[in-house]
N, C-alpha and C positions, 0 to 999 in steps of 0.2 A: 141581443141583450142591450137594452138602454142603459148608458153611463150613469149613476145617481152621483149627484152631488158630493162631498165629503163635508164632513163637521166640520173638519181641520180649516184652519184660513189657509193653510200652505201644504205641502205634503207631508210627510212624518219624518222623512229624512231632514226638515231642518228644523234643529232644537231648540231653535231660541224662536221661531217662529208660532211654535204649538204652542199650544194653550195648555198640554199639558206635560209635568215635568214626569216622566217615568222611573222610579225606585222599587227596588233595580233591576235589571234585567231579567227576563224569563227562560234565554237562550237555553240555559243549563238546569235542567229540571235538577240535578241531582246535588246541586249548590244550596245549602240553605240560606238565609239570609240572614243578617248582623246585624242588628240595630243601630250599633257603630259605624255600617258601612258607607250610611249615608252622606258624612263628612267629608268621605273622600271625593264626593263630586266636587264641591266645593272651594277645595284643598287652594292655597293661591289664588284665585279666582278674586277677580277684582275689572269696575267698570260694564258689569255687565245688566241686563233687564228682563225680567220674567211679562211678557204678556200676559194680559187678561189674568193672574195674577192668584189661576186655581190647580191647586197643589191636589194629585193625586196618587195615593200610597198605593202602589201594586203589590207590596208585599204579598199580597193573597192569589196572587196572580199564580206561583209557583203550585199553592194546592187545587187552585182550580182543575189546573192544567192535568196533574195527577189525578184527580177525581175522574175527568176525561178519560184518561188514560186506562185504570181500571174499569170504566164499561164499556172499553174497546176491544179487540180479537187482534193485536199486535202479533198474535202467529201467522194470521194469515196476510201481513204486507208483502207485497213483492220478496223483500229482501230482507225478509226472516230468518234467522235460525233455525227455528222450529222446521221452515221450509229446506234446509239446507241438503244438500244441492237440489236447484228448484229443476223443475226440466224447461228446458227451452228449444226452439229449432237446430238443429248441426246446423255447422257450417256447410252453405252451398244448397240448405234444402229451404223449404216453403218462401223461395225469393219470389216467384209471383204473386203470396197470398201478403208475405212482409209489405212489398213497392203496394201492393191498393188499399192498406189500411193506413199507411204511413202517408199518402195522397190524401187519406181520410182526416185525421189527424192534420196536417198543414193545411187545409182548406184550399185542394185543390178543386178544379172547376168538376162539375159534378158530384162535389161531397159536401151538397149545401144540410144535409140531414144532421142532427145534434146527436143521436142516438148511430150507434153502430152494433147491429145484435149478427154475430156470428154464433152459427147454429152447427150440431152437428153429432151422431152417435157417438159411444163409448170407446174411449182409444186411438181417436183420431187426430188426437193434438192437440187438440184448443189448449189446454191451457201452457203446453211449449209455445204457441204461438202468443200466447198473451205477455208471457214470461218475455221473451225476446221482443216485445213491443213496446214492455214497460220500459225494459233494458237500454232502450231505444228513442225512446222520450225522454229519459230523466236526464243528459247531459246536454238535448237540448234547450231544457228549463220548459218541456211542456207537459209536463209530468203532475197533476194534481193528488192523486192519491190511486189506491189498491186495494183489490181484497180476492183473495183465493180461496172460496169456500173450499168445504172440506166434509162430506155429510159421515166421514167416521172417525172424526175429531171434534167433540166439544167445544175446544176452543178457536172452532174454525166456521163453525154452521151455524149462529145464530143470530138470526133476524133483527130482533133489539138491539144488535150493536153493529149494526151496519151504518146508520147515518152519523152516528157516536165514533166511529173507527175514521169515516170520509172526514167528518169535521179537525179531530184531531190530526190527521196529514196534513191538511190546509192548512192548520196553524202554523206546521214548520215551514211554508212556504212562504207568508205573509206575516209580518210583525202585528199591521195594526190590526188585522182580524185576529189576530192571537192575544192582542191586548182585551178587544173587545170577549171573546169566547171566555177566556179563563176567569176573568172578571163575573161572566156569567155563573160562569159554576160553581165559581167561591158563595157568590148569593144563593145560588139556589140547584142545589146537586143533584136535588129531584127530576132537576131538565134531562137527563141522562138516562129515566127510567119512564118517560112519558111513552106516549102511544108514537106510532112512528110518523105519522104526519105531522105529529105537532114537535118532534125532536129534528124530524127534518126547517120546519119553519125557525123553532129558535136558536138553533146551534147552526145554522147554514145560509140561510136566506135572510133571517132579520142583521145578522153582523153584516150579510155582503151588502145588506144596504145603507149601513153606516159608513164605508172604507168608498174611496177613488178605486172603483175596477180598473180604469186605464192605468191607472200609476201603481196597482198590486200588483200587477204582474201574470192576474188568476187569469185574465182572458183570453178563452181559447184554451186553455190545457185541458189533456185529459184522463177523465175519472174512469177506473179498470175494474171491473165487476166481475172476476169470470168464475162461471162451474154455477152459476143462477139457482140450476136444479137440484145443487146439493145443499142450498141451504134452507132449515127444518122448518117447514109448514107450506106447502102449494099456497095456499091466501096468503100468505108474510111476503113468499113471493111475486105474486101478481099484484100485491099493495108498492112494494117497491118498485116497479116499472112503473103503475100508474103515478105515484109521486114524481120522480123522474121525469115522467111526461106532463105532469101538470107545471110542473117546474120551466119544461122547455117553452111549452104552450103559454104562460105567462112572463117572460123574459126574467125569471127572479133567479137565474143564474146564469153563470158565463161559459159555463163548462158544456165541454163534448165527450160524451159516455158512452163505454165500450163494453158490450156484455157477452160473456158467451153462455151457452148451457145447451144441454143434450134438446131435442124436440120434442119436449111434454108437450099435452097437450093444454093445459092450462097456460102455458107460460105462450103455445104459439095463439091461443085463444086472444090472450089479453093482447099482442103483438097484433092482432090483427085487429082491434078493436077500433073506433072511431077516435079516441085520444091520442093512441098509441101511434095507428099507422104511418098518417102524414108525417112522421119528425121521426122515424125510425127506415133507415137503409137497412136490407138484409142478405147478408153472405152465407151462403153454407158451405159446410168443411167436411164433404160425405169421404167415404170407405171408397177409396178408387186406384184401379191399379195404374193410372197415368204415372204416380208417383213412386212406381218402382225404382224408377235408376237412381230417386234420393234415399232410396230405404239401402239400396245396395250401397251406394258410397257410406250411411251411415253403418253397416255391416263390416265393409271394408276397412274404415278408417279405425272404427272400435275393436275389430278383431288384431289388426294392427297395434296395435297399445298391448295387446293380450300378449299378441307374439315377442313384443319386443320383453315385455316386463317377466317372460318365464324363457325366455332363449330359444324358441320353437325353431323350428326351419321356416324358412320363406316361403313353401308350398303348404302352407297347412295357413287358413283352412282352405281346400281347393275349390276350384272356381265352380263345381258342379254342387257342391255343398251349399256355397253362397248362394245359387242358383236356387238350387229346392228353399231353402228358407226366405227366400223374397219370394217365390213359388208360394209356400205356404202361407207366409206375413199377408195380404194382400189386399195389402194396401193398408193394413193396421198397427201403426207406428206402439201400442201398448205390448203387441204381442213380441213384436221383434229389440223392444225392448226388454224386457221380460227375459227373452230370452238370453239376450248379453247379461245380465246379470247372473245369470242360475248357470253359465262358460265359465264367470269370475267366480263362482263362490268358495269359499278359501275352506271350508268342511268336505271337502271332495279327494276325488283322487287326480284332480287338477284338470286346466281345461280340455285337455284331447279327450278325457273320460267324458269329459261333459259334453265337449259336442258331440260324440258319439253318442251318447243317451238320446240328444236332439235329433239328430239326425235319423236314427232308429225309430222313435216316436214320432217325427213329421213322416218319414217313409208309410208307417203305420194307419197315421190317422190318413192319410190320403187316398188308404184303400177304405178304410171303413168311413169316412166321414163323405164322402162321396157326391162334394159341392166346394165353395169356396165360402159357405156362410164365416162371416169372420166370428160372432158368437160361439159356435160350437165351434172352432179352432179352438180360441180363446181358452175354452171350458175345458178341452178336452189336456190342456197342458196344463191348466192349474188341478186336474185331476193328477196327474202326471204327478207332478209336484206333491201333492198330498201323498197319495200311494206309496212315492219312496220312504217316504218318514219308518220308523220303526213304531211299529203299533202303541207302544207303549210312549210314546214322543207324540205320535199323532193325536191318539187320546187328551193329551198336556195342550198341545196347538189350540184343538179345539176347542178347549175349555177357556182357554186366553181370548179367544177369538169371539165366543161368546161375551165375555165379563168383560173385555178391554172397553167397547164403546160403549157401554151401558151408561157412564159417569163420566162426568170430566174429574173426577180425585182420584179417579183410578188409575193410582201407578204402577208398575209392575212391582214396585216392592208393598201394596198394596195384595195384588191378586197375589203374590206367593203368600200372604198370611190366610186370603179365604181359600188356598189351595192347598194349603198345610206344606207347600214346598221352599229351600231355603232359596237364595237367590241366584246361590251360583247355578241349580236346579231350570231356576227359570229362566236364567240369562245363556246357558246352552242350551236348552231348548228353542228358543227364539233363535237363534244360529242356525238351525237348521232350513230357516224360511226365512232367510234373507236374503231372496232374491223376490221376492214379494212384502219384506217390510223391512225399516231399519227402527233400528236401535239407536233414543237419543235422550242424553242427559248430562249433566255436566258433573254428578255421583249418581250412586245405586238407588239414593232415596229416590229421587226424581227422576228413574229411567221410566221411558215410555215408547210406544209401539208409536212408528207411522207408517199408513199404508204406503205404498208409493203410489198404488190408482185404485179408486171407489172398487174398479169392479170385480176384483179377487171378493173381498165380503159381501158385495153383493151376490155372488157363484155360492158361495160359502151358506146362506142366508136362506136360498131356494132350492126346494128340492127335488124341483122337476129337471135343475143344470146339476146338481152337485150329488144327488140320491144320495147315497148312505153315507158320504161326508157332511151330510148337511148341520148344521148347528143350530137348525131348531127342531120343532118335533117333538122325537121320543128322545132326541139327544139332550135338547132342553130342558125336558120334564125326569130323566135322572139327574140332570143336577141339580135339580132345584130338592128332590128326593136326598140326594148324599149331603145337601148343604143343610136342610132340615135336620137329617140326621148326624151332623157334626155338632150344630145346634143344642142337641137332646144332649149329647156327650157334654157337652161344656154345661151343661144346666144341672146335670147330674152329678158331676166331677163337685159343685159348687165352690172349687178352689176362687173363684173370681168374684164370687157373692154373697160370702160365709161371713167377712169380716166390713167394718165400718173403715181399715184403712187397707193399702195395696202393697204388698211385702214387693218391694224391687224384682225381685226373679218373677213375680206374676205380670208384669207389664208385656209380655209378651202374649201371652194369652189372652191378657183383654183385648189387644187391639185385634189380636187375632176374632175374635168373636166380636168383637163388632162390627170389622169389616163384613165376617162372615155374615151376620145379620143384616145388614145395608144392604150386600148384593143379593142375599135370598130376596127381598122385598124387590128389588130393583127386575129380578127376574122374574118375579110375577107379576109383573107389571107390563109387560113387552107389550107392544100392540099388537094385536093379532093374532097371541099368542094364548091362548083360554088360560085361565088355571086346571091343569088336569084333577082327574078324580081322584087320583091315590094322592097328592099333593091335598088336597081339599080335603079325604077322608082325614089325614094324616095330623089336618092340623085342627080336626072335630067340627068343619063347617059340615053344612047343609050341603049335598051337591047336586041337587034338583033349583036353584036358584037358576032365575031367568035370563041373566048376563052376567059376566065377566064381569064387569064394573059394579055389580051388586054385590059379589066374592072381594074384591082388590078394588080401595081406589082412596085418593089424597082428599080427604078436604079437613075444614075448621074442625076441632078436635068438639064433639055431641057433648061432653062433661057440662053442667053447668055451673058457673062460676069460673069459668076456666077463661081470663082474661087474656092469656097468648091469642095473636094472629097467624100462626105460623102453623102451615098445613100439615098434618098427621095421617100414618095410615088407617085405614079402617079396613078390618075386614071383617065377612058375615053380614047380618043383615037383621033387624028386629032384635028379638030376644039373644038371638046368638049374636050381638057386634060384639066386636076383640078388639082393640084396640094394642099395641107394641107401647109398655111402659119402659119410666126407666125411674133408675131409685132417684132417694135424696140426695144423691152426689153427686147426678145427674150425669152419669157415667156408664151404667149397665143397663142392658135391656132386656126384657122379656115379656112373653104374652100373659096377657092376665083377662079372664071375661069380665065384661061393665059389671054382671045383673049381681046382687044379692052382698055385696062390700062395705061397711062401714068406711072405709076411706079409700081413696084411688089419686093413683098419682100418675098423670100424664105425660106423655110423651116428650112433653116442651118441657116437665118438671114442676108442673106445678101441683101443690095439694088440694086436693080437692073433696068437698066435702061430700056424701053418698047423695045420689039423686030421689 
């Protein structure tokens, strides 16, 4: 990385030296600003000289920075809440993988590569190992920024707000890039929603060439990418590595980046490319039973905590126990955690019950499972898991498990309105499979599911691992059938569309139907997922149409005159398109056909005159 010059005649730390006078500071995003406040710099002040003698107001500096901040994924930093508790390595285990990424990281001899891509299947740790890296950096000041993708969180997988997320950590690291950025964005907010190579150049490269790299502080720190493959779209993916390498390959940054992600094959494609390879070093983190004795010390120590906090005896659990479950773990740090969790879970009949379940069930699968594949361990416990649920509980799971990722506005006080359930309803059910997700929120408006790893919903999702717990399918296509038919109720009822105003006691049933309306469209929408027939009959399409996407699909609203840009559904195709209205109040929805209307009002609300 070549040093560029600075603007500055001096460095930024001295005030009387710069050229420019900073009002007032940006440290505190949540401070607004006084018009008044600017006096107090002043205050007394006598004998002194402003150079170059140009005055510039950052006031606007505060909303840029916020502007930043909303097209960023603040859930997935290191040291998130949303993350909380993140997972990381125990004490005493991955010390040889910790000591050669932390060689990597200080530029020891042999770590001349800028890129550090740690590879490796599902459940093997990567992202404990990231988590305790970051952990690990930041109080030596080499800590640049973070992002934990998340492919069943919304607010954790998407691609447009990856260099938007980097550039915003940077700025708390560095003043004068944080004068430069927010400044940027107060001008022009649109920088935040460009394509990604041009948001990686103006938010990240063109400030770093304004600021002293030797005296920021940036050089050499490093940027943390992990979980690559969870985040939404293989090409957004393999565009972000090649940035990265074009970045490295041209010296227009300072930074060493550390990636993890399972071994797609796009992502080892691009990895291995003529851009890529030279400036990427590569580790793998495979499924290996070397690291039994740290899965046992982690079994050990965890089971410890158990025993102390419910008064067990000292022999429990026994050593033959701990034995078969590092026996069965093998080598796969998700499972045997997984399993501590589902020992702890406070819906039980307490832990001796529960490891007695475990241990009965790994007995079990070791006769039928008749290999070490860690996959089908995996599968065969989150079956496990599912199974005990009460049918009528399990049914309720799977329905949350379906609708949770579909949207990022989907909260659980959300799905109990398209589920017709109250929330205590759905806040014990969720209790039952908390040892596969937690519950977080700071009230009931705002609770929300997080997996604790991708690959429960992904088991969930396929039906060749999960057969007839599977959540798409024929599972999918009844509720898109009961959600339709909740729909006809509400349309029929017309309590919610009869009158021009909303009587207070109906505000619950609107929102209720129009959640329910959202997520009906939401889930024929799935990829991969057809529209079935009796859905299509149901809702008087054509069902001899030639794709999916000619039944269900977003674009500019066909009305003419209809000046919104904002995408609508369509569904059908020719004579039969249907478009999802809503009234003049812009408030209720329902399907109405184009053809044969004196007037039609569209989705975005507007009125429009017949075609």
């Amino acid at each position: 990385m070549q040093t560029r010059p600075s603007h500055q005649s001096m460095p930024p730390s001295s005030s009387l030296a710069s050229p420019f006078i900073y009002l007032p500071s940006t440290s505190d995003l949540t401070t607004s600003y006084q018009p008044h406040d600017h006096g107090r710099l002043f205050n007394n002040a006598h004998d002194f000289i402003i150079n170059n003698s140009q005055i510039t107001n950052n006031v606007h500096a505060g909303p840029g920075l916020r502007t930043l901040l909303s097209k960023s994924m603040p859930d997935a930093f290191h040291d998130s809440g949303a993350r909380y508790p993140p997972p990381k390595c125990h004490l005493g285990t991955r010390n040889d993988c910790m000591t050669k990424i932390m060689n990597w990281a200080l530029g020891e001899p042999g770590s001349i590569e800028p890129v550090l891509w740690i590879s490796g299947p599902f459940g093997v740790g990567k992202s404990a190992v990231a988590q305790s890296f970051a952990e690990a950096l930041e109080p030596q000041q080499k800590l640049a920024a973070t992002l934990f993708f998340s492919r069943s969180s919304t607010s954790r997988n998407d691609p447009h707000r990856v260099f938007t997320s980097i550039a915003y950590q940077i700025v708390a690291k560095c003043r004068s890039f944080r004068e430069i950025v927010s400044m940027r964005m107060y001008e022009d907010p649109a920088l935040a929603t460009r394509s990604l190579s041009k948001q990686f150049e103006d938010l990240i490269i063109s400030p770093l060439r304004e600021i002293d790299i030797v005296s920021s502080g940036l050089c050499g720190r490093v940027i943390i990418i992990d979980g690559l493959d969870e985040c939404r779209g293989t090409a957004e993916q393999c565009e972000i590595i090649n940035t990265i390498a074009t970045s490295v390959w041209n010296q227009t940054t300072p930074f060493r980046w550390f990636i993890t992600s399972r071994p797609e094959g796009p992502i080892i494609r691009t990895m291995k490319s003529d851009l890529v390879a030279p400036v990427v070093s590569h580790c793998e983190l495979p499924v290996s039973r070397e690291i039994d004795n740290e899965i046992l010390l982690y079994l050990t120590d965890e089971f410890g905590k158990i025993r102390k906090q419910h008064d067990l005896p000292d022999t429990w659990p026994s050593e033959e126990a701990l034995a078969l479950l590092v026996e069965r773990g093998a080598g796969l740090w998700i499972y045997v955690a997984t399993i501590v969790r589902f020992v702890k879970e406070d819906r039980s009949f307490g832990p001796q019950d529960q490891l007695r379940i475990v241990l009965e069930f790994a007995k079990d699968v070791s006769v039928r499972a008749g290999s070490n594949n860690p996959l089908e361990e995996m599968d065969f416990f989150y079956t496990l898991i599912m199974q005990r649920l009460p049918s009528n509980i399990r049914t309720i799971v799977r329905k949350i498990l379906l609708i949770n990722p579909l949207h990022a506005v989907y909260s659980l006080l959300n799905i109990s309105f398209i589920l017709s359930l109250s929330m205590d309803q759905i806040y014990r059910t969720c209790a039952f499979i908390q040892s596969i997700v937690e519950l977080q929120a700071s009230d009931h408006r705002g609770l929300t599911l997080r997996f604790y790893h991708a690959s429960f919903l992904d088991f969930m999702k396929d039906p060749k691992r999960s057969k007839e717990l599977c959540i798409f399918g024929s599972f999918l296509n009844e509720c898109r059938r009961e959600l339709l038919d909740r729909l006809h109720e509400f349309y029929l009822s017309r309590s919610i569309l009869a009158s021009d105003t909303i009587p207070p006691d109906h505000e619950d049933r609107l929102n209720r139907y129009e959640w329910t309306l959202e997520c009906f469209w939401d889930l024929c929408a799935i990829p991969a997922q057809p529209l079935d027939t009796a859905t299509a009959t149901a809702l008087e399409l054509p069902i001899d149409l030639p794709c999916r996407d000619k039944i269900l699909r977003k674009r500019k609203c066909p009305m003419s005159r209809c000046t919104r840009t904002e995408q609508i559904w369509i569904l059908g195709d020719g004579e039969h398109k249907v478009i999802p209205e809503v009234d003049g109040r812009d408030q209720y929805f329902r399907l109405s056909n184009n053809e044969n209307r004196p007037v039609g009002i569209c989705y975005c609300g507007a009125k429009l005159a017949s075609e």
